[in-house]
C-alpha positions in Angstrom: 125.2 83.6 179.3 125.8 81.7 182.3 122.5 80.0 183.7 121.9 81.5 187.4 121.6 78.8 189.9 119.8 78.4 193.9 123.1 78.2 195.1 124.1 81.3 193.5 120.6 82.9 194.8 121.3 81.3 198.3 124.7 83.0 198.4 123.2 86.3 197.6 120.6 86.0 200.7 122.6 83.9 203.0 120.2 81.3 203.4 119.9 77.7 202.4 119.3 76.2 198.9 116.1 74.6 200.4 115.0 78.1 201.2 115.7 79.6 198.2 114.1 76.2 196.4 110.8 77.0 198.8 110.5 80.9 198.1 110.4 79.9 194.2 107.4 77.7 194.8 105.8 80.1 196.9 105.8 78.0 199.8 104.1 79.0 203.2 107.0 78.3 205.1 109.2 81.3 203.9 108.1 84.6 205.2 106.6 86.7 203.0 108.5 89.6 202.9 112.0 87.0 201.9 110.3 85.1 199.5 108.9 88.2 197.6 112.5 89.5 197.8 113.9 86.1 196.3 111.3 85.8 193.8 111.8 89.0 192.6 115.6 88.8 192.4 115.3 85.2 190.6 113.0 86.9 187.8 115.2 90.0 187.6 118.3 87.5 186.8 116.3 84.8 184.9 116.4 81.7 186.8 115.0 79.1 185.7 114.0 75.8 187.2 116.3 73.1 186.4 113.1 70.6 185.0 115.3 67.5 184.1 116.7 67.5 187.7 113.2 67.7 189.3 112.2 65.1 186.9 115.1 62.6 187.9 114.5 63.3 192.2 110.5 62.5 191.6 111.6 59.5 188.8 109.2 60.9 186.2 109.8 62.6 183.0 106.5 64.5 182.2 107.4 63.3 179.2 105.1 61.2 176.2 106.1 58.9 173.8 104.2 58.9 170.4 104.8 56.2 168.0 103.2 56.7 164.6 103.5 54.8 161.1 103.3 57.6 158.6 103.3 61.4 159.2 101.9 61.9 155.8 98.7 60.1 156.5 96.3 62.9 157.4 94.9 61.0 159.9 97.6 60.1 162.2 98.1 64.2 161.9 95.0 64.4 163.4 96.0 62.0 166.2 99.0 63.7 166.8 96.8 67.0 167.0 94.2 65.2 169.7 97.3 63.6 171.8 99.1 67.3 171.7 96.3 69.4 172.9 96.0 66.8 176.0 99.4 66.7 177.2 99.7 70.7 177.1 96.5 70.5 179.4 98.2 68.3 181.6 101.4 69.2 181.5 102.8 66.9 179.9 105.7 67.5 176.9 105.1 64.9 174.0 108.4 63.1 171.9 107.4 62.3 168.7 108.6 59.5 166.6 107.8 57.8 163.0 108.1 53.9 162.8 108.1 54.5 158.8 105.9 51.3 158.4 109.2 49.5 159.3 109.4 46.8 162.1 113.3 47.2 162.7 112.8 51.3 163.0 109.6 50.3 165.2 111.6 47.8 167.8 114.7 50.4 167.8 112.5 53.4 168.5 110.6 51.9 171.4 114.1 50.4 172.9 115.1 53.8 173.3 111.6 55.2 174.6 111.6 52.4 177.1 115.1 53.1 178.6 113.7 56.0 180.8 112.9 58.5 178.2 109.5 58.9 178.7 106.8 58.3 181.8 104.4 56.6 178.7 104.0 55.7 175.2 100.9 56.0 172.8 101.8 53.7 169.6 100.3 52.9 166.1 102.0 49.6 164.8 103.7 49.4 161.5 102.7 47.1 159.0 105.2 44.9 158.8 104.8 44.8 162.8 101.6 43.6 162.0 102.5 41.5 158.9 105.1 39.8 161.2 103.2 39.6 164.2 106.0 39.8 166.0 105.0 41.7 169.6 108.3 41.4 171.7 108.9 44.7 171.7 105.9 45.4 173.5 105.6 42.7 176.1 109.5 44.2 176.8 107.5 47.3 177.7 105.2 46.0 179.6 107.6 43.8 181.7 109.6 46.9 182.5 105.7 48.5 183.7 105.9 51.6 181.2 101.8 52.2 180.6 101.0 51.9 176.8 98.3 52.5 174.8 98.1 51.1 171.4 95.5 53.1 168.8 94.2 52.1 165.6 96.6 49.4 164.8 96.7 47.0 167.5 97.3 43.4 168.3 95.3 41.3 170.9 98.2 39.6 172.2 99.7 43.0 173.8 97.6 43.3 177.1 97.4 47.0 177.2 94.9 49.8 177.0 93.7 50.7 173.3 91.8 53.0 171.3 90.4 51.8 168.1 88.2 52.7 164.9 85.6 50.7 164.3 86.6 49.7 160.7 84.8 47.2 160.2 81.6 48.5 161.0 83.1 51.6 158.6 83.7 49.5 155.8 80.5 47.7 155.9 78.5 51.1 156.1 80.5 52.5 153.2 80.2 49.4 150.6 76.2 50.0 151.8 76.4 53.6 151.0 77.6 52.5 147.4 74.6 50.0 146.5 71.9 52.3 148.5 73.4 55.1 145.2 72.6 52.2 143.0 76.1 51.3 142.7 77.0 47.4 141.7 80.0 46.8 140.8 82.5 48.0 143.7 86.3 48.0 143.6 88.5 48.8 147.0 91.9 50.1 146.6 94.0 49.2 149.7 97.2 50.4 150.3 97.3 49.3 153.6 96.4 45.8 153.1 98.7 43.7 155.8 97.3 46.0 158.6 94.6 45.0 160.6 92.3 48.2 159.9 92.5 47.7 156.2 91.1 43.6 156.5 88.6 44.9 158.9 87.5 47.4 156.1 87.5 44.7 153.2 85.8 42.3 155.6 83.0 45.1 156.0 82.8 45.7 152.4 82.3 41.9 151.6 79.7 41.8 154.7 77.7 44.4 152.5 78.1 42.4 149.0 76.7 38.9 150.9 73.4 40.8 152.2 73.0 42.4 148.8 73.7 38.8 147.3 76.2 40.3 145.0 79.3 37.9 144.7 82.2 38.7 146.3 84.9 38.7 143.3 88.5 39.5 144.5 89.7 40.8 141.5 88.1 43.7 142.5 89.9 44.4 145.4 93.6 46.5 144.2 96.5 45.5 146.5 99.0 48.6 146.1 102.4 47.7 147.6 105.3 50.9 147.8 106.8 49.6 144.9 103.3 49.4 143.2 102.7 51.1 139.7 99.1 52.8 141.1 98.2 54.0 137.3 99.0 50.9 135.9 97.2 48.5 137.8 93.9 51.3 137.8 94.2 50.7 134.4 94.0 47.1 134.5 91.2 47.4 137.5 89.2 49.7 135.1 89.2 47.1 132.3 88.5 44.2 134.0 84.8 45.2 134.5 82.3 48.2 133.9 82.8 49.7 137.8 81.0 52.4 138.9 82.3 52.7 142.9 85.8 52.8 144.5 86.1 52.8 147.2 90.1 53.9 148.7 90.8 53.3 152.5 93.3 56.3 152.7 93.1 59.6 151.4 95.9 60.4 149.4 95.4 56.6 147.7 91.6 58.3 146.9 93.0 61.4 145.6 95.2 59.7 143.1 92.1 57.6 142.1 90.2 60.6 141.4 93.1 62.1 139.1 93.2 58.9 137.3 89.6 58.3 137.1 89.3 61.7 135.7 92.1 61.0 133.2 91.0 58.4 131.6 87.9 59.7 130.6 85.4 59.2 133.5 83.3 61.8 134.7 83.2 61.2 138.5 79.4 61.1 140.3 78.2 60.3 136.6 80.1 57.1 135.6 81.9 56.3 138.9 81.6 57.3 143.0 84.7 57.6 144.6 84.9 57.6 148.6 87.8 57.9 150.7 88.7 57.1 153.9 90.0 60.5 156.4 88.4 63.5 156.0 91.3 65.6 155.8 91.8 69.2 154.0 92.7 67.2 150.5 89.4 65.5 150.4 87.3 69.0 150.9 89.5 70.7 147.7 90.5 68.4 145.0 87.6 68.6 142.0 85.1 67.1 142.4 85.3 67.3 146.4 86.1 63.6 148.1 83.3 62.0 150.1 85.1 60.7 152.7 85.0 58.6 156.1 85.8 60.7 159.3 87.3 58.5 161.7 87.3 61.4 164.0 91.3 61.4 164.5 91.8 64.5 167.0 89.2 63.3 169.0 90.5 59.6 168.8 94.0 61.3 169.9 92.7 63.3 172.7 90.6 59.7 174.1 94.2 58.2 173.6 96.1 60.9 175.7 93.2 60.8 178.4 93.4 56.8 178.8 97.5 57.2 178.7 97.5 59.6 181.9 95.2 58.3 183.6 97.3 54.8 183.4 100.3 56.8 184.3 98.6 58.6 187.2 97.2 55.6 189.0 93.9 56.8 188.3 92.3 53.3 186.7 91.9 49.5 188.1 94.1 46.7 186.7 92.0 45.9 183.6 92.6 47.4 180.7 90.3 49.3 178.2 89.3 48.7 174.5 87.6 52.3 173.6 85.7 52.2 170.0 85.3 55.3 167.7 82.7 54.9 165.6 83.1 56.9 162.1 80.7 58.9 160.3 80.6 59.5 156.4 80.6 63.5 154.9 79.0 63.1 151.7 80.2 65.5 148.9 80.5 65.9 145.3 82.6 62.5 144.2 78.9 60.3 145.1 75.8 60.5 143.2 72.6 58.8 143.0 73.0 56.7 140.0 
């Protein structure tokens, strides 16, 4: 079906397209009797506003950008969930994108955000962004005055607005969760060891084992890598040393602890805590249930879609913003008192 246009509606009324254009927004300059009469016929035929050409005459796109490493990571759902339910209240349509943890895919998908597509962008890094600490792509952004807001993963040498966790702080009250249950022997299993929120967790945890005066011993702490055999080297981690914590900084990493915990003949609480990092529906219904950091994701991706607009919108100064989200730990049945 043809789409109806003003012109078409003009014809029909034998007025101008700027008429027509002005009884559709209800304007007080069209009588009221011709603009209920246009109105009226334009809903009976189905017009619709042509949005892309109203975008292009006022040079915006009400249009997001949203950059994220991995779509199976519970907590970037979350984000995604906080950023969405902002931009519908502000009328704003979101473009969603997935770096895959890859620089190359990361530098090609924010070439193409930058050429116009969108008013803004909201980006996590990957980790081989960070691993390379190569930011060109961003200062490109910023030289051609798009607003961005990094979250989560972000890099002091982009100048921009960011929202973080405080996972340092997260992985320091964890480890101290661990020892206050009588715990002393704690392994970390990091699959997300070249980004920065995963050393800020390990530097936490170490924090913890220096107060406690309990050595810091790095064969403790399991490095997974994608090509990484996970039950192998748990296997390994298990017989180095009697441990009786792990602690895994992402959820499904502490789920597939748990099974393999489980499988080689540990009863969970009893011989070993486990706690996870996101608090996301996998945590609350695996057996025994995950304890698990909340890094409050929705609420981190709502703060991120607020600072975004507002940037966009012209209504903050020239200095830029470092927002903190602190974290808070739900306790449940993977931790016991030892």
């Amino acid at each position: 079906m043809k789409k109806m246009t003003l012109k078409e509606i003009a014809q029909v009324f034998n007025v101008s397209i700027s008429t027509v254009s002005k009884a559709i927004n209800d304007s007080h300059e069209i009588s009221y009797g011709l603009k209920t009469k246009i109105q009226q016929y334009a809903k009976e035929n189905k017009y619709r506003p042509n949005k892309l050409a109203l975008n292009l005459r006022q040079k915006k796109t009400k249009t997001i950008g949203v950059v994220v490493p991995n779509i199976l990571n519970y907590f970037f759902t979350q984000v995604f969930s906080g950023i969405e339910k902002v931009a519908n209240e502000k009328g704003y349509n979101l473009l969603s994108c997935i770096s895959d943890e890859s620089y190359e895919k990361e530098v090609k998908t924010l070439e193409f955000l930058g050429g116009g597509t969108v008013d803004g962008i909201i980006v996590s890094m990957a980790e081989e962004t960070q691993f390379k600490s190569k930011m060109d792509h961003f200062q490109n952004l910023l030289d051609e005055h798009i607003p961005l807001v990094m979250f989560d993963r972000v890099s002091d040498d982009v100048l921009c607005d960011k929202v973080v966790v405080d996972d340092y702080e997260a992985g320091y009250r964890t480890a101290k969760y661990f020892l206050n249950l009588g715990c002393t022997t704690l392994a970390v299993v990091s699959a997300i060891d070249q980004s920065s929120v995963g050393r800020l967790r390990v530097d936490g945890y170490k924090k913890a084992l220096s107060e406690a005066d309990i050595p810091f011993d790095d064969r403790l702490i399991l490095r997974l890598g994608k090509k990484d055999d996970l039950e192998l080297l748990m296997s390994l981690l298990l017989n180095y040393k009697q441990i009786d914590g792990i602690m895994a900084l992402d959820e499904i990493t502490a789920v597939e602890v748990l099974r393999i915990v489980k499988a080689r003949g540990y009863k969970v609480q009893e011989d070993i805590s486990v706690i996870g990092f996101t608090n996301g529906k996998l945590s609350r219904y695996v057996t025994p249930s995950l304890t698990a950091v909340s890094q409050h994701g929705t609420y981190l991706g709502e703060t991120a879609a607020n600072t975004l607009i507002e940037r966009m919108e012209g209504r903050t100064g020239k200095d830029f913003s470092t927002r903190i989200i602190k974290t808070s730990l739900v306790v449940r049945d993977s931790t016991k008192k030892l």
